[in-house]
Every structure is written in C-alpha cells, then in structure tokens.
KELO-82816 format. One record per residue: x, y, z of N, C-alpha, C, O in turn; residue in one letter. Coordinates in steps of 0.001 Angstrom, whole numbers, plus 524288, in hexadecimal, padded with zeros to 5 digits. Each point is the difference from the previous one (the first is absolute). Example, Ala and Ser with C-alpha at 12.3 -4.5 7.8 and 13.67 -1.06 7.14 Angstrom:
! residues 2
833867E9C681E787FC86804A68000080384804B0800008040C7FFED80299a;7FA968042D7FA9780334804A68003C7FCFE80442802DA801FD80454800A9s;
This chain:
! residues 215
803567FB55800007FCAA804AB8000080370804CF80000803AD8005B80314x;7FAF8804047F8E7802F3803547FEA48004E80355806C07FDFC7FE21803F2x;804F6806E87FBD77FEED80480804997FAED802C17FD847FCB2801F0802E8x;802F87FE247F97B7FA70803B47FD887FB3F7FC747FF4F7FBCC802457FF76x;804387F95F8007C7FAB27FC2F7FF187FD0A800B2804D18024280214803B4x;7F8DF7FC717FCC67FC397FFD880297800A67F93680320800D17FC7E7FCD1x;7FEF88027D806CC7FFB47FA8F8041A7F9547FD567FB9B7FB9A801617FEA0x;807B57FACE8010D7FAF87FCAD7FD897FC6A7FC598056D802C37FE5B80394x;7F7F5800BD7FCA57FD547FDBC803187FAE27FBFA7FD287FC9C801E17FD28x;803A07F99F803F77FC067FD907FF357FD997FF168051B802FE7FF45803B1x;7F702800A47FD477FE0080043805B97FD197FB0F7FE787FE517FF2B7FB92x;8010F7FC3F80A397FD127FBC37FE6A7FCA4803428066880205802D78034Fx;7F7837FAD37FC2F7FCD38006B804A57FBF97FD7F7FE797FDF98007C7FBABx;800947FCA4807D47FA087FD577FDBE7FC3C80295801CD7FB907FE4D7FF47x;80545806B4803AB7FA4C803947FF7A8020B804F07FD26803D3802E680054x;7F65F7FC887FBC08016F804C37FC747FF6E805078014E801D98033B7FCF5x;7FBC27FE68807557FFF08037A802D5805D380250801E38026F802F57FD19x;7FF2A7FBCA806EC805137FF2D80085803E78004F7FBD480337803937FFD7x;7FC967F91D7FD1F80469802527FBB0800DD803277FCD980454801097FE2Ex;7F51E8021E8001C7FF4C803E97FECC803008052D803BF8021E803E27FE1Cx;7FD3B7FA9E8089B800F6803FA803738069F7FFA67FE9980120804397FDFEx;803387F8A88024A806247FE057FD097FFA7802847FC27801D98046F8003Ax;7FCC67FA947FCF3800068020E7FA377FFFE8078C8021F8047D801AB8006Cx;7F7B2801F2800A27FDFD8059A80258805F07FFC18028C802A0803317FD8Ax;7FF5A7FB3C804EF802FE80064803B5805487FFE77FD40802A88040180022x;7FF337F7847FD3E803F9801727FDB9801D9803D77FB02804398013C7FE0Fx;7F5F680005800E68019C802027FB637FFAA8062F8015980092802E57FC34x;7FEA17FF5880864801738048E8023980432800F77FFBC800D2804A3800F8x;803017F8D67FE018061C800047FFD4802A87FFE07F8A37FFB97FC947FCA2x;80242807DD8035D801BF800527FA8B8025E7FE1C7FDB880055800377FB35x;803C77FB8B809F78055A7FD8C7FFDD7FCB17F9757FD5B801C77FE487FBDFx;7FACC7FF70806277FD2E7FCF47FE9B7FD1E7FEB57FED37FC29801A580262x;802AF7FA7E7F93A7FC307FEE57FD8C7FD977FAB9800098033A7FC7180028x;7F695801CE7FFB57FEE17FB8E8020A7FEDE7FDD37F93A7FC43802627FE23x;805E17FA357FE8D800AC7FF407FBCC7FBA97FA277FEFE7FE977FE687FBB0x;8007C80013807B07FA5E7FAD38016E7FFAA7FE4F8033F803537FFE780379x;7F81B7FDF37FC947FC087FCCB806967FF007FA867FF397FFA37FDCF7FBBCx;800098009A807B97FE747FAB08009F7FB357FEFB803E080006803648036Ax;7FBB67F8E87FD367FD787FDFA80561801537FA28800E47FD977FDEB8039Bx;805D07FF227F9BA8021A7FB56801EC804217FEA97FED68018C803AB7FD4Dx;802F07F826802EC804307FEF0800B47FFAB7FE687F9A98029D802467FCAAx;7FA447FA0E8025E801AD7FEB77F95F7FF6F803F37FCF58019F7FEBA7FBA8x;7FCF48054A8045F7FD23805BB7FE0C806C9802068005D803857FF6F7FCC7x;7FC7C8024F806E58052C8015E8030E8059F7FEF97FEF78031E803A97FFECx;7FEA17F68C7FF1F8029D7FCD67FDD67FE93801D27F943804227FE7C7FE10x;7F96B8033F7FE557FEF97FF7E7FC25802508068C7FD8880336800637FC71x;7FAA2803AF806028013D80427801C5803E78016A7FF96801578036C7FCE6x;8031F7F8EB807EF80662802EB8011E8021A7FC0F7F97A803B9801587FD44x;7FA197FBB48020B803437FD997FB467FFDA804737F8E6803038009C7FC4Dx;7F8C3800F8804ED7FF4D804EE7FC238030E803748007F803B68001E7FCF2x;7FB7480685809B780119802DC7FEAC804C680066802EF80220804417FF4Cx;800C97F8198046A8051480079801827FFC880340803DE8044880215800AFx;7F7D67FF97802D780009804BA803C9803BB800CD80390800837FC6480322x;80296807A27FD708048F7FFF3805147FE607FD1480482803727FD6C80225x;7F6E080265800397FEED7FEE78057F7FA557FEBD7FF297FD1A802FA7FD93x;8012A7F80A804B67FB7B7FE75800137FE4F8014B804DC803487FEA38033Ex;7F836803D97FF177FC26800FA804407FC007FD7B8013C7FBC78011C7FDFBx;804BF7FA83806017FCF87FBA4800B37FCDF8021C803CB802508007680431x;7F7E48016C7FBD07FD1A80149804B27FD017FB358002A7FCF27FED77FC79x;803FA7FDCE808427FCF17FB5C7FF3B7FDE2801A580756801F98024D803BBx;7F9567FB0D7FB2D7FC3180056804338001D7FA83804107FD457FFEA803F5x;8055B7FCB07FAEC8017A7FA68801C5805D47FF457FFC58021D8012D7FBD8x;800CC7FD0E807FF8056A7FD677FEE77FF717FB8A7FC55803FE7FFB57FD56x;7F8F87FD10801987FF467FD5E7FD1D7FE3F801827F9CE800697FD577FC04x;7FDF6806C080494800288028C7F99C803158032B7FEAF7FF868024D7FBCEx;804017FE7D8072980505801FC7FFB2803897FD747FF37803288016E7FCAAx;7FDAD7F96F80663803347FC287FDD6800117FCDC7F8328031B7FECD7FC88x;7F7428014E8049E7FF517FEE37FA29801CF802947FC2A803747FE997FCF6x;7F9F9805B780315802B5805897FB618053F7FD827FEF4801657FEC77FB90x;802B18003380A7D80532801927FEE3801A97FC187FD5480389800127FCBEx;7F90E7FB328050B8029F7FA657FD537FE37802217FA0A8038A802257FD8Ex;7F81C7FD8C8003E800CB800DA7F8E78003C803E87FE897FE1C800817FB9Cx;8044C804B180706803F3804287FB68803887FE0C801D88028C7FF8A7FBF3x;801687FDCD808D5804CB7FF507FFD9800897FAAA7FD4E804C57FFB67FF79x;7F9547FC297FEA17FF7E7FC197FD9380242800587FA9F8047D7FEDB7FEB4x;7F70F803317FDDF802218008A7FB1A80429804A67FDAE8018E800657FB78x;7FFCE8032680945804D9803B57FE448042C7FCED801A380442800BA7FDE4x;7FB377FB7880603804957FCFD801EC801C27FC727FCBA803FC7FE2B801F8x;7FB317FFFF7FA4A7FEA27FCF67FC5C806A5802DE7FA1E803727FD957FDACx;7FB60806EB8027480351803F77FCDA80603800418020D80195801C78042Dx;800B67FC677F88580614802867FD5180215803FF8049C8027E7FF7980415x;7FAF08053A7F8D1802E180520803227FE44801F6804897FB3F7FF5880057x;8061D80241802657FFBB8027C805847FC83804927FFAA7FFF08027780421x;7FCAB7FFBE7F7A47FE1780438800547FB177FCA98001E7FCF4802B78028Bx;800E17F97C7FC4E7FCE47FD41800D57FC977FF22805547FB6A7FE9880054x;80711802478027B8012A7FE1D806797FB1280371801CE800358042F7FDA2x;7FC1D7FBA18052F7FB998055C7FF278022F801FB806EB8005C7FD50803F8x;80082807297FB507FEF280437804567FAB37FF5F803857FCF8803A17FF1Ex;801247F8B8804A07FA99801157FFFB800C28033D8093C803977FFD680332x;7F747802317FCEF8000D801FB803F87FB397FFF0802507FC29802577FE4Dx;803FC7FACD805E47FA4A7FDBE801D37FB9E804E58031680257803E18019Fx;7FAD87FC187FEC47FE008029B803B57FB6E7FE48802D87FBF48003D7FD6Ax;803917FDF7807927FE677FC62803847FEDD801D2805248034A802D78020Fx;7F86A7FBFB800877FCCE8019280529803DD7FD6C8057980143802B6803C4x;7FFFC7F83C7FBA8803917FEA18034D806C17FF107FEAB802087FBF87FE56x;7FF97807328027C804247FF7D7FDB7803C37FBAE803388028C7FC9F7FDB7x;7FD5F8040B807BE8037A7FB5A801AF7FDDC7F953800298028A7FC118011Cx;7F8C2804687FD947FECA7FAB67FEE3801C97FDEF7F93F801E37FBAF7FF06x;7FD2F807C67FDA5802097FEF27FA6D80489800897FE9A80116800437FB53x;803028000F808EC805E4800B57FFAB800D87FB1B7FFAA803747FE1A7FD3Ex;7F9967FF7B8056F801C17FB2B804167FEDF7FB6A7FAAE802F17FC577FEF6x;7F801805067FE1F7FEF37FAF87FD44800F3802797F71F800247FD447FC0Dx;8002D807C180490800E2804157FC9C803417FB1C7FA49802337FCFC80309x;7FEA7801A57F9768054D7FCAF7FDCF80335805307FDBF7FF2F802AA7FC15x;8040A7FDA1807338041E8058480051803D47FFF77FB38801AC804297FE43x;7FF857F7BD7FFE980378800BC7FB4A7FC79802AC7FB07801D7802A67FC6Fx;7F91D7FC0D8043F7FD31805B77FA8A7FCDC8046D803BA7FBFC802547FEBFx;806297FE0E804DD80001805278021080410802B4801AC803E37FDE8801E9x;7FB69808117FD61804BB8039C801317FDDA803CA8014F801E98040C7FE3Ex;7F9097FC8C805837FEC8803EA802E67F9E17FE8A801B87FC947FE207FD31x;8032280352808497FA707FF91802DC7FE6080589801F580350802D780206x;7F8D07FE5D7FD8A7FF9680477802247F9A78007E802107FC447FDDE7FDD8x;8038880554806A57FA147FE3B803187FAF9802C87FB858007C803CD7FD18x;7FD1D7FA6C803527FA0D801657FC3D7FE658061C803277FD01802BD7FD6Bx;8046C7FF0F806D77FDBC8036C8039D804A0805847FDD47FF8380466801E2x;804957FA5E7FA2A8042C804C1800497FCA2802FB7FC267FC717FEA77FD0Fx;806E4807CE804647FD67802EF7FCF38018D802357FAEA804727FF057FE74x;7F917803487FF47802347FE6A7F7F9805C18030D7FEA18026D7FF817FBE1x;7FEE7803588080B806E5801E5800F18024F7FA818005A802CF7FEE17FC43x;7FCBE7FE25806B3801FE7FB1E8018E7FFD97FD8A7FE3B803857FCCF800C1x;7F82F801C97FACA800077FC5B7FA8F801C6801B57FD14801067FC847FCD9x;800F7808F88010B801ED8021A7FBD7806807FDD880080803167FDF77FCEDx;7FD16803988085E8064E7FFB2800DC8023B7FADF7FFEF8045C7FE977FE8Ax;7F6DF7FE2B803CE802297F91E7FF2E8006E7FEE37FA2B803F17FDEF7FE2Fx;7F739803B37FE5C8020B7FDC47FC0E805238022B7FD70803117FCDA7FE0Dx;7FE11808C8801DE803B4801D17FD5E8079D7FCFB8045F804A57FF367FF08x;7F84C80073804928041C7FB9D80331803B57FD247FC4C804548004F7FDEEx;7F6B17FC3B8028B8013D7FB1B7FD1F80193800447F9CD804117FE497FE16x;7F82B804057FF80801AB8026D7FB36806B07FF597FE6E8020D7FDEB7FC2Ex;800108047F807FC805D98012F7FEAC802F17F99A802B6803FE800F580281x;7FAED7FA767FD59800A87FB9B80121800067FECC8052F801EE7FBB6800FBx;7FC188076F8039C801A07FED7805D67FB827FE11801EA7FBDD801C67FE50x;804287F900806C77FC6A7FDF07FFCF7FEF48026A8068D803808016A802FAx;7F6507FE8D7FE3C7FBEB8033B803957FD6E7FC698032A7FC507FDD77FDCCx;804C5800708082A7FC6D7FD9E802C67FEB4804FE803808029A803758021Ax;7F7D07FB2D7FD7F7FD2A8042D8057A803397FFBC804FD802D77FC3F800FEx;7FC8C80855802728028F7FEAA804137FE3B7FF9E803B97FB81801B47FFF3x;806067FC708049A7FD437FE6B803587FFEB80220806F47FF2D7FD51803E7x;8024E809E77FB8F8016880311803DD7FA807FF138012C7FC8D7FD7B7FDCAx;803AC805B8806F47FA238000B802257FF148059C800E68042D8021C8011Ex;7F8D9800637FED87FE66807B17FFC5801707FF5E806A6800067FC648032Dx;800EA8083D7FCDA80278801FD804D4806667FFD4801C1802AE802F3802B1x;7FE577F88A7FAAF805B07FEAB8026C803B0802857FA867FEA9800497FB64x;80696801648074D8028C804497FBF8804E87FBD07FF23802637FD9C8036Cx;7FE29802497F892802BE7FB327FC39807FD80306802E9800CC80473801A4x;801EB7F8967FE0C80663800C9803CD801A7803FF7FAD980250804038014Dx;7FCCA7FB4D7F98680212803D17FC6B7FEA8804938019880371803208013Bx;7F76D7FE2D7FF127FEE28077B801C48007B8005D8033B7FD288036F801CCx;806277FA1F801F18007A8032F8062780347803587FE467FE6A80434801B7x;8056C7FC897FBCA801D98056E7FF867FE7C803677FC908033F8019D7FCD8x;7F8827FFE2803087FCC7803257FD0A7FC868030D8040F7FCB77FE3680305x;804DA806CA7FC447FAF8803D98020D7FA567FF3F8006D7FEA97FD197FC69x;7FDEB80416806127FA647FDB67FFF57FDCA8034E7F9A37FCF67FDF57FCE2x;805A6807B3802767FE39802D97FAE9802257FCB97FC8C7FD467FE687FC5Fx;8083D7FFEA80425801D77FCD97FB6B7FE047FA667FDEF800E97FDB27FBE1x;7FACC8006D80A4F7FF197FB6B7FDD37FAC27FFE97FE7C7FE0D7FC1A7FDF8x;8002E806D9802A67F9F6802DD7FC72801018012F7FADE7FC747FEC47FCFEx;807818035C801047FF3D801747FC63804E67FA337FDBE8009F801827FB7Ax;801527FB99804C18021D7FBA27FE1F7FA067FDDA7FE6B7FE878003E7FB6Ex;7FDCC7FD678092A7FA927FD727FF7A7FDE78029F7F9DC7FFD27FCB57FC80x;7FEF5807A6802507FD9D802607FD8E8026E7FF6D7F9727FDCD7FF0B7FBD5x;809018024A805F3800E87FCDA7FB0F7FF137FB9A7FD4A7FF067FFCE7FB4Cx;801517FC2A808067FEE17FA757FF517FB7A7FEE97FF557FEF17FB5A7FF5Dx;7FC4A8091A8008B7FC0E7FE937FC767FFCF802147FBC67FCCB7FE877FCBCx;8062E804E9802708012D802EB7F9767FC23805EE800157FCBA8016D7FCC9x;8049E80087806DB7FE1180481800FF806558027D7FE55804247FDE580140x;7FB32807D07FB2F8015D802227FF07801A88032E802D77FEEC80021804B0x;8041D803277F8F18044C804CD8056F7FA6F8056C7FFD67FF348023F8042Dx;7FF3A7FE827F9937FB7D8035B801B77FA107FDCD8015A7FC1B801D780222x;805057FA407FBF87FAF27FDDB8048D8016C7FCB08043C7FC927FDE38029Fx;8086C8016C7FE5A801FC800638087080163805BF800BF80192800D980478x;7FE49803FC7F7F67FFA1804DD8026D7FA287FF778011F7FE5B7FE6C8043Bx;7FF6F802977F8DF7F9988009F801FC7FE497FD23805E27FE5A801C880427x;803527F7427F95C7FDB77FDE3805A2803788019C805957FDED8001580457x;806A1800EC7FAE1801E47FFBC8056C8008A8076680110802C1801C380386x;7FAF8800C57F9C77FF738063C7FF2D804BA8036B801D9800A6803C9802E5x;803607F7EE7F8F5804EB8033F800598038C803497FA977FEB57FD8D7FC12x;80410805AA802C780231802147FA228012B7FA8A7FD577FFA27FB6480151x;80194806B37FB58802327F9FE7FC3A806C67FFB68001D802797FBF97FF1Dx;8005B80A3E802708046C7FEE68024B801EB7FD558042F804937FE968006Fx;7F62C8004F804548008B7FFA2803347FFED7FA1D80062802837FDB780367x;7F94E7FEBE7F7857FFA87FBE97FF4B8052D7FDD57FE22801E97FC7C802AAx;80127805767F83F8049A7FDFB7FECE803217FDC28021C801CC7FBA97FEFAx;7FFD2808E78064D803347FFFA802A48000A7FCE68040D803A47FF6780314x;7F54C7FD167FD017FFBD7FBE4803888022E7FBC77FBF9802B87FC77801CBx;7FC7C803AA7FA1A7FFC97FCE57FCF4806307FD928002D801587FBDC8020Ax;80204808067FB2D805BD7FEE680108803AC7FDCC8043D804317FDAD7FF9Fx;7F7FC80442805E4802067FD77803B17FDFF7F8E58019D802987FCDF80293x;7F88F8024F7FB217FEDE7FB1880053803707FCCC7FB6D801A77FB91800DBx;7FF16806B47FB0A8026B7FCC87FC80805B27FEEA802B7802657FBF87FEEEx;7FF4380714803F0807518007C801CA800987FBB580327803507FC997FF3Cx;7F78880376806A07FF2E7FDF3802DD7FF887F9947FE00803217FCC2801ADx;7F9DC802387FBA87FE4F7FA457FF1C803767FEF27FAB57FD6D7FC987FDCAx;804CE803F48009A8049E800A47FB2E7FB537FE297FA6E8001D7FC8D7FCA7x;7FBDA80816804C07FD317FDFB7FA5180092805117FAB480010804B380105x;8005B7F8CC7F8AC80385801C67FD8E7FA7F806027FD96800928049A7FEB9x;7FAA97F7C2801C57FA72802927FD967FB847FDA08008C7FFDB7FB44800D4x;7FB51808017FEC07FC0C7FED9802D57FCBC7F8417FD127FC877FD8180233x;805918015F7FA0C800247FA9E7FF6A803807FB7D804AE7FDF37FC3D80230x;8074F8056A7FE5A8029B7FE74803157FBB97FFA2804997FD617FBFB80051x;802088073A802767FC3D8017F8043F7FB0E7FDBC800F17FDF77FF2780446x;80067800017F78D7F97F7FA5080051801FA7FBDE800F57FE987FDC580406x;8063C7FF417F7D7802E37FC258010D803487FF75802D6802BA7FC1D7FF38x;7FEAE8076480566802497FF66805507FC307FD9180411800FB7FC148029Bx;7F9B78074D7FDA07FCC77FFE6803F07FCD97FA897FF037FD9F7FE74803E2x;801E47FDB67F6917FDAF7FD0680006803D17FB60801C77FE417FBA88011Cx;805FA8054F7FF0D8051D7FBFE801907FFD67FF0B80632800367FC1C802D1x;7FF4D8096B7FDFB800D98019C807127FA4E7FE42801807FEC7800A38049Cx;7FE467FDA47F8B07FA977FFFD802777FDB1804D8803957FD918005380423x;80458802F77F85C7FD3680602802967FB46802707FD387FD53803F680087x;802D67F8237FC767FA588018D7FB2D7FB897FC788033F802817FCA280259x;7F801802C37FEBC7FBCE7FAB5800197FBFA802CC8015D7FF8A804A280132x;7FD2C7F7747FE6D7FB2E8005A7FC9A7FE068044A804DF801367FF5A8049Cx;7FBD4804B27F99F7FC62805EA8033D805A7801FB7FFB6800A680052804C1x;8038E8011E7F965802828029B804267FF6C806AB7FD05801BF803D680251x;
C-alpha cells in the first residue's frame, strides 16, 4: 500500500444493520475506504479472494461466528503462493477474554472490543494496515498503567485524547487550553515515552494496554 492510497476494508457482519452502522463509520475517514461486505464466512471468503482488502473487519455477534468467518477467508488465501495473500483480518467481539482463549489466532491479527469508539476502530484498522498485529487489552479503568507514571495528570489527558485521534485543536477546545499550549504538552509526552508521532502513540498505548474498551 502506497503512502498516498486509501487503507482498503472488506466488512463481514451478519446483521445488516450493523454493518451498514461499519460501513457510516469507516467511511468518515478519508484515509479509508470500505471496498466490500460480507454477512457470512463463504460470502466473505469469496470477497477477500476478489478484492484483496488490506484488513478484513469481522463484527461477529457469537465467538462461534467469528471463529467461522476466520476459518474460510483464512482457508482459501492460505492456500496461495505469496504472502500478500495472507488476509489481515480484525475481530470485533463482546467478550473478548473468552474469544482469546478459543479465537484460532494464527488467522487472526487483532481483537478489539465491539463497545470501542469509531477513533479506536479507525486507528486499529490503520494499525494493522501497516502489518502490526492488535490484541485488546486487558487494563482495567481506574488503575494507571507503570508507563504514565511519569507523566503529568495534564500530560496524561491529553496523551488519552491523542490516542483517540483527537486533533491538536480539538484537545485545545476539550481541555480549554491555546494550541501552543497543547504542542508543548505534546512534545513533552513524545520525549517522555520515546514516541516518534501520534501513530507511534496509539501503537504504544495498545502494547502498554493503556488503550480498553470505555476508556
């Protein structure tokens, strides 16, 4: 995938409701594009063999129809020669530590809770997109992860805010500070946690398990 192309997405969901709502959701984002749908695994499987999508988005309503999907799109791409074959897929699931457990993890490369909000799906898929693989994490709200203890309580508000893809003038607005004033938080969180840019920075916090589900 070029630096100028758009993130390709095929979405599988067996309610069409719902995938319609995936579909609204990702395509708010300019960076990505949802290129086809699926509502079942042979549908699905038929799909990634056509349009080659960077990242498949499995919203399955069952661990067990989640498992399926993964077995026939990862089936017949597994099947292929080249390594581009291999499908990107990224689950999205109500229990996440029970579908870790029974999940078949070799055609998966990312879980993420059904409850995150569409910052948090944008950023997982464009995650993965760039080949890095995404398990939900499993902090619990309230407790402050050993990485941001050295972070200011302003600095770690506005770290949070990045990591949902809020922009440097809309954490001026929300935290009702200049946008110099934001930078300059900004620079010091990047120094602090040795992150290079605000990509770096989603894919820190989903490593550190400082990202999960409400936060």
């Amino acid at each position: 995938m070029s630096g100028s192309a758009r993130t390709t997405v095929l979405l599988v969901d067996s309610h069409p409701i719902s995938l319609t709502g995936l579909r609204t959701i990702l395509e708010h984002y300019p960076d990505l594009q949802v290129t086809g749908e699926a509502t079942d695994g042979e549908t699905a499987a038929a799909r990634y063999l056509e349009l080659r999508p960077d990242v498949v988005v499995i919203n399955s309503h069952t661990d067990t129809d989640a498992a399926e999907v993964v077995r026939r799109v990862g089936a017949p791409a597994g099947s292929q020669a080249s390594a581009r074959a291999t499908p990107t897929m990224l689950v999205l699931i109500d229990d996440v530590a029970t579908v870790a457990e029974r999940m078949p993890l070799p055609g998966v490369k990312g879980l993420l809770s059904s409850r995150s909000s569409s910052q948090e799906l944008a950023a997982a898929v464009r995650i993965m997109a760039t080949g890095r693989s995404l398990l939900i994490p499993t902090a619990r709200p309230g407790r402050r992860s050993s990485p941001l203890e050295q972070l200011t309580d302003r600095e770690l508000e506005v770290f949070r805010l990045i990591t949902r893809g809020y922009t440097n003038a809309e954490i001026s607005a929300e935290l009702t500070l200049s946008q110099s004033t934001v930078k300059s938080h900004i620079q010091k969180v990047m120094e602090k946690l040795g992150l290079r840019n605000r990509v770096h920075a989603v894919i820190f916090a989903y490593e550190k398990n400082i990202i999960h589900s409400g936060s």
